[in-house]
Backbone as a ProteinNet text record, in pm:
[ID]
protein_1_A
[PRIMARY]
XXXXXXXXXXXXXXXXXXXXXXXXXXXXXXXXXXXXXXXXXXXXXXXXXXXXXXXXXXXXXXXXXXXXXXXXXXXXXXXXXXXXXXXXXXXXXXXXXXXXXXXXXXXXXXXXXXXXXX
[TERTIARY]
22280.6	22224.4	22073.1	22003.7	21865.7	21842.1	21719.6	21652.4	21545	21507.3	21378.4	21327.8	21240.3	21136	21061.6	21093.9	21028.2	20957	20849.8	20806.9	20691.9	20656.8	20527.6	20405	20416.2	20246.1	20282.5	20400.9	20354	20408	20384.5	20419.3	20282.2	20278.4	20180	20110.9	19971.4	19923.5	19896.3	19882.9	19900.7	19760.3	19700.8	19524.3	19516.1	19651.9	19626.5	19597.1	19545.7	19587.7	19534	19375.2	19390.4	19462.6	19535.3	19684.2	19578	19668.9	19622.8	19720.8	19730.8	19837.3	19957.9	20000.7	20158.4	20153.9	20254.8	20307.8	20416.7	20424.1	20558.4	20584.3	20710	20781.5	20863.5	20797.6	20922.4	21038.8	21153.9	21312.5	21305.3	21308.5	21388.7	21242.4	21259.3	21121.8	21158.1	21282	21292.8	21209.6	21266.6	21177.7	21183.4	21354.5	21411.4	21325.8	21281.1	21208.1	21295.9	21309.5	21404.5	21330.8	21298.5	21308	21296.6	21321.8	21369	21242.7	21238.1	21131.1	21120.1	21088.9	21091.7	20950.9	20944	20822.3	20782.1	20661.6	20619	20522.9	20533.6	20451.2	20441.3	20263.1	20194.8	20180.9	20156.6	20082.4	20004.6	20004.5	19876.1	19837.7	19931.9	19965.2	20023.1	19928.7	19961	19960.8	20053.9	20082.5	20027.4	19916.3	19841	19928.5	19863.8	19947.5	19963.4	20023.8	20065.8	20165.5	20121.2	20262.1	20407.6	20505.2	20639.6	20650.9	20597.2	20639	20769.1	20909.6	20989.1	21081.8	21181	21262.5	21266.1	21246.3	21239.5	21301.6	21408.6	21477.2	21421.9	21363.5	21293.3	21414.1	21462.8	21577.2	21500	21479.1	21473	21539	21489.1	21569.1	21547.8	21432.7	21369.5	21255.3	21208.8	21096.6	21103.7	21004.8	20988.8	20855.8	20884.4	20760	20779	20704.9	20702.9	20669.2	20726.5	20724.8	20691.1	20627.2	20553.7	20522.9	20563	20539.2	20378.8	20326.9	20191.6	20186.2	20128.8	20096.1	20197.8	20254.9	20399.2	20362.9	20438.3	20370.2	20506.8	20421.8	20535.8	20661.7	20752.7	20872.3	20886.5	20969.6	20965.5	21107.3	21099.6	21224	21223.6	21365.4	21395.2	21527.4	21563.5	21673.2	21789.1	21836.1	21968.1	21900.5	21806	21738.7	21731.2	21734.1	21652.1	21621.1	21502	21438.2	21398.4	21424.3	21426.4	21332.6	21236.8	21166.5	21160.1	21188.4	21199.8	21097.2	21069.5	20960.3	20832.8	20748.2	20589.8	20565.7	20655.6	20622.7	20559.9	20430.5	20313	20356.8	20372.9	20405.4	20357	20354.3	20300.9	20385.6	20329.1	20454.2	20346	20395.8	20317.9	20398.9	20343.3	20390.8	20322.6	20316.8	20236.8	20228.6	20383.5	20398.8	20469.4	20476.2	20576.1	20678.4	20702.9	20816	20870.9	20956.3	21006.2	21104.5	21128	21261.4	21256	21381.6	21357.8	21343.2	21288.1	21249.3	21331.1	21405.6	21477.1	21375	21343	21269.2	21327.2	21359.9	21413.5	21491.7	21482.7	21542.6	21620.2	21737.2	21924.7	21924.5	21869.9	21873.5	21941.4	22073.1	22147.7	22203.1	22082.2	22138.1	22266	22271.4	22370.4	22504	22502.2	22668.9	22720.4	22635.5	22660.6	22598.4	22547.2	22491.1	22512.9	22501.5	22545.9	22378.1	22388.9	22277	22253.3	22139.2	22098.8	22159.7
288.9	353	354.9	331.7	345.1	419.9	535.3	621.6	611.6	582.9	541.3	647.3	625.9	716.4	662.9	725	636.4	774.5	844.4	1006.6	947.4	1013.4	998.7	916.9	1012.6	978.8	830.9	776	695	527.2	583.9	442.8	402.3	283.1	211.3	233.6	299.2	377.9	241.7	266.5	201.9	203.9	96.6	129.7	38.2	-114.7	-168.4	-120.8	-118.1	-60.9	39.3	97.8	198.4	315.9	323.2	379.6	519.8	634.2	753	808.3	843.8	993.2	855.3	729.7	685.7	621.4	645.4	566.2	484.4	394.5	322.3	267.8	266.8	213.6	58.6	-1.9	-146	-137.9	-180.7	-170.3	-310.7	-397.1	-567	-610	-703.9	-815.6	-979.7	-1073.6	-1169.8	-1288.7	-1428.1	-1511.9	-1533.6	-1475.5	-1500.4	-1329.7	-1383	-1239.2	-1156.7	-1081.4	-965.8	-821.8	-673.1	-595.1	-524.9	-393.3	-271.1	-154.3	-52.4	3.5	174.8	219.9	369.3	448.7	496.3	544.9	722.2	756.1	862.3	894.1	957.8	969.8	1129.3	1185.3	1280.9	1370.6	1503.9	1568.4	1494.9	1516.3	1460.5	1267.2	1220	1066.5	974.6	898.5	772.3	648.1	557.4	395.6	312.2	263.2	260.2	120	121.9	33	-131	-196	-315.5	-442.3	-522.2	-564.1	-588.4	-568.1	-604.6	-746.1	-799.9	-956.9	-983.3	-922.6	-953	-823.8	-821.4	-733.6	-584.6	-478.1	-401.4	-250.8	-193.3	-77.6	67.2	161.6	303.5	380.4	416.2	537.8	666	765.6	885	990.6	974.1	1038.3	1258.8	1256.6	1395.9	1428.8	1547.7	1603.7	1553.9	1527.4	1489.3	1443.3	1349.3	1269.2	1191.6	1084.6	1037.9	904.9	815.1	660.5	640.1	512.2	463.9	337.4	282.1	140.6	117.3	-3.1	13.1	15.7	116.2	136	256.4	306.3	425.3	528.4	657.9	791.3	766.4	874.9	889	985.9	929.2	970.3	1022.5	1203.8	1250.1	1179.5	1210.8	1136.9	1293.6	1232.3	1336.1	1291.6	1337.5	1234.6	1258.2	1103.3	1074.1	1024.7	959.9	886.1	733.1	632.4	524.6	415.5	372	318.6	132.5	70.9	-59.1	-115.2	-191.8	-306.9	-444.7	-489.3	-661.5	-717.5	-809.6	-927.4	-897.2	-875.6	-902.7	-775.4	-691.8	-612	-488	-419.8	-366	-204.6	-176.2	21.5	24.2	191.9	272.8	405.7	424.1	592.8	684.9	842	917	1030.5	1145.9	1305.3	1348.1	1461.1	1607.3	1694.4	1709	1764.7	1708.2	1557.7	1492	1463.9	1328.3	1261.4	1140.5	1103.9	1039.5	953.7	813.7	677.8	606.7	563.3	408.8	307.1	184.6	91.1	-17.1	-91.1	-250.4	-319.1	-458.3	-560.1	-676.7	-754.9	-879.9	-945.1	-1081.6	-1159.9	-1142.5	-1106.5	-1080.5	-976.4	-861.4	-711.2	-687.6	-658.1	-604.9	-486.8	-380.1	-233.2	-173.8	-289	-245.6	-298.7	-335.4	-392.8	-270.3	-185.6	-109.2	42.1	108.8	220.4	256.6	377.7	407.3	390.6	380.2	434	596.7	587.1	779.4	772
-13807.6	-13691.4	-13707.5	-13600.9	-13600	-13485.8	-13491.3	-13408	-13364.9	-13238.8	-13198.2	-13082.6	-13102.9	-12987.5	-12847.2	-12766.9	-12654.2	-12498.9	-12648.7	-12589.6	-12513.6	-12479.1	-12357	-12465	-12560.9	-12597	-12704	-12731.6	-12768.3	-12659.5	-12575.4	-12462.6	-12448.2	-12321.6	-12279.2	-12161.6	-12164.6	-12006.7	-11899	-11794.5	-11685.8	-11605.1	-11593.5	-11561.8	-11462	-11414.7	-11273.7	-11118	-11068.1	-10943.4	-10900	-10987.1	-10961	-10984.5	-11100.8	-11112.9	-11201.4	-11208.3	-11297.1	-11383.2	-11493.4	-11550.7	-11533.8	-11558.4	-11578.3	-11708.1	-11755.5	-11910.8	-11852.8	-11937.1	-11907.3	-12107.7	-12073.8	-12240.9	-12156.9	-12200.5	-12176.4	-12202.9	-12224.4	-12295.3	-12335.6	-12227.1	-12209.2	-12168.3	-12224	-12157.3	-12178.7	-12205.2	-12220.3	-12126.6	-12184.9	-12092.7	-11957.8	-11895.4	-11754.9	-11694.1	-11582.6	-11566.7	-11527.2	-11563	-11572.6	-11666.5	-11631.3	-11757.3	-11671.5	-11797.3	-11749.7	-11843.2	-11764.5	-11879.7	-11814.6	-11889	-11851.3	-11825	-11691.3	-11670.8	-11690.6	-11672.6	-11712.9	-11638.2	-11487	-11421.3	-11478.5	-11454.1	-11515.6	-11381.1	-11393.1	-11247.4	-11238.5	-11087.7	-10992.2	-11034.9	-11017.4	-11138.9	-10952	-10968.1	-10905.7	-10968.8	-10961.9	-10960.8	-10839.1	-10837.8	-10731.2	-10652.1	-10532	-10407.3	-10490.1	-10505.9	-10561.5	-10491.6	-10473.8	-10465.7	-10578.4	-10551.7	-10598.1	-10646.4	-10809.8	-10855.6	-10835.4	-10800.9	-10818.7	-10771.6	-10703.8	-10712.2	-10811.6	-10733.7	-10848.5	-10770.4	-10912.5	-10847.2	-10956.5	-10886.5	-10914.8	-10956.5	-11053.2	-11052.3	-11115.2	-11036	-11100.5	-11157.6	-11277.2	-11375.6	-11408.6	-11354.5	-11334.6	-11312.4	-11241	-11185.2	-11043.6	-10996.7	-10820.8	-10799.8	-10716.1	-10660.4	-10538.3	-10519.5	-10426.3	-10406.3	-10322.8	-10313.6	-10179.9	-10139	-9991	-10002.4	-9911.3	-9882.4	-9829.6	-9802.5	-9710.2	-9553.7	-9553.4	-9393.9	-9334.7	-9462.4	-9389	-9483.7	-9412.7	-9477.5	-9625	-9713.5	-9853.9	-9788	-9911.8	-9905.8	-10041	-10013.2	-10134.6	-10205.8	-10352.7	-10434.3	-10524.4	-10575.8	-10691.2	-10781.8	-10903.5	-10976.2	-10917.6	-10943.9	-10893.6	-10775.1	-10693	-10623.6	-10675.3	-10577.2	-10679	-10523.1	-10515.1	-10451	-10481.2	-10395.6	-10401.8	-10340.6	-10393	-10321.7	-10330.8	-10262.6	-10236.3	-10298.6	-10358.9	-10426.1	-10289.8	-10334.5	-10233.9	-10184.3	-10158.1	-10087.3	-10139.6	-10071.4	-10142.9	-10167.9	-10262.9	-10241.1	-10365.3	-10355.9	-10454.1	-10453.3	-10586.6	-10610.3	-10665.6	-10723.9	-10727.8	-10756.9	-10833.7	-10885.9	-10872.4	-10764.6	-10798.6	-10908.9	-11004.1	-11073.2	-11166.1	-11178.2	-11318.7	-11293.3	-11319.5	-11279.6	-11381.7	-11403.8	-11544.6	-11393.2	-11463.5	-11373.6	-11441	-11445.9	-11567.4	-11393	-11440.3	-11359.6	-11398.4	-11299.4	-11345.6	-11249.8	-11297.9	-11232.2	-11229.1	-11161.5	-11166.8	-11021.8	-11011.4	-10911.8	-10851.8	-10936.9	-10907.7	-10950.3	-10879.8	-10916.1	-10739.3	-10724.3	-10576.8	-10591.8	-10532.9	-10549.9	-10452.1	-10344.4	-10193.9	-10243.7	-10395.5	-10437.5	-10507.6	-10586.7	-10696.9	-10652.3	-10564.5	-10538.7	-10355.5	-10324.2	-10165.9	-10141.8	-9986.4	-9924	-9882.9	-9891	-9821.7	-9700.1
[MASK]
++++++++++++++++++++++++++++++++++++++++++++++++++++++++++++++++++++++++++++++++++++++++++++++++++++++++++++++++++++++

C-alpha cells in the first residue's frame, strides 16, 4: 500500500487566464489526451474565461461556486453537480467561498450516457 497526498498546498497554482486563488493536482496525463485532475478553487478564486481544448466535465465535490459560459450570466454549482463543456467553447468558473471538483478532460468524455440532466 502506498499513501499519497494531494492537499492544497502541495498542488500546482493556476496563473493562465487571468485565473486567481486555483490549485489543481493532475491524476492521469497520458499521450491520448485524456486527464483527470482535482481542483482547488480558494475564496474569491476565479479560473479565468478560456476556451475548452477538448471536452471537459466539472464534478463538484464540495463548497459552492459558480460556472458561465461567454456572454451568459453565472450559474451557481454545488457537489453532486457536474458541468460539461464541449471542445472550443469559452467559460470560466469561480468561488466566493471555496470550492474543490475533480475535472475529466478528453475527446470521448459522454456525460448524457452515464449522468441525468438538471
Amino acid at each position: 500500500m502506498k499513501i499519497f497526498s494531494f492537499k492544497q498546498t502541495s498542488g500546482k497554482s493556476i496563473q493562465k487566464f487571468n485565473s486567481q486563488n486555483v490549485t489543481i493536482h493532475p491524476l492521469l496525463k497520458p499521450d491520448d489526451p485524456f486527464q483527470i485532475g482535482y481542483f482547488y478553487l480558494e475564496a474569491n478564486s476565479v479560473l479565468g474565461m478560456h476556451p475548452a481544448m477538448c471536452d471537459q466535465l466539472l464534478m463538484i465535490t464540495s463548497g459552492r461556486g459558480w460556472v458561465r459560459i461567454e456572454g451568459e450570466e453565472k450559474i451557481e454549482v454545488e457537489p453532486g453537480m457536474a458541468i460539461f463543456w464541449q471542445e472550443g467553447e469559452m467559460h470560466e468558473s469561480g468561488s466566493d467561498h471555496g470550492m474543490t471538483a475533480i475535472v475529466a478532460e478528453g475527446s470521448k468524455l459522454d456525460p448524457e450516457r452515464y449522468l441525468n440532466h438538471n
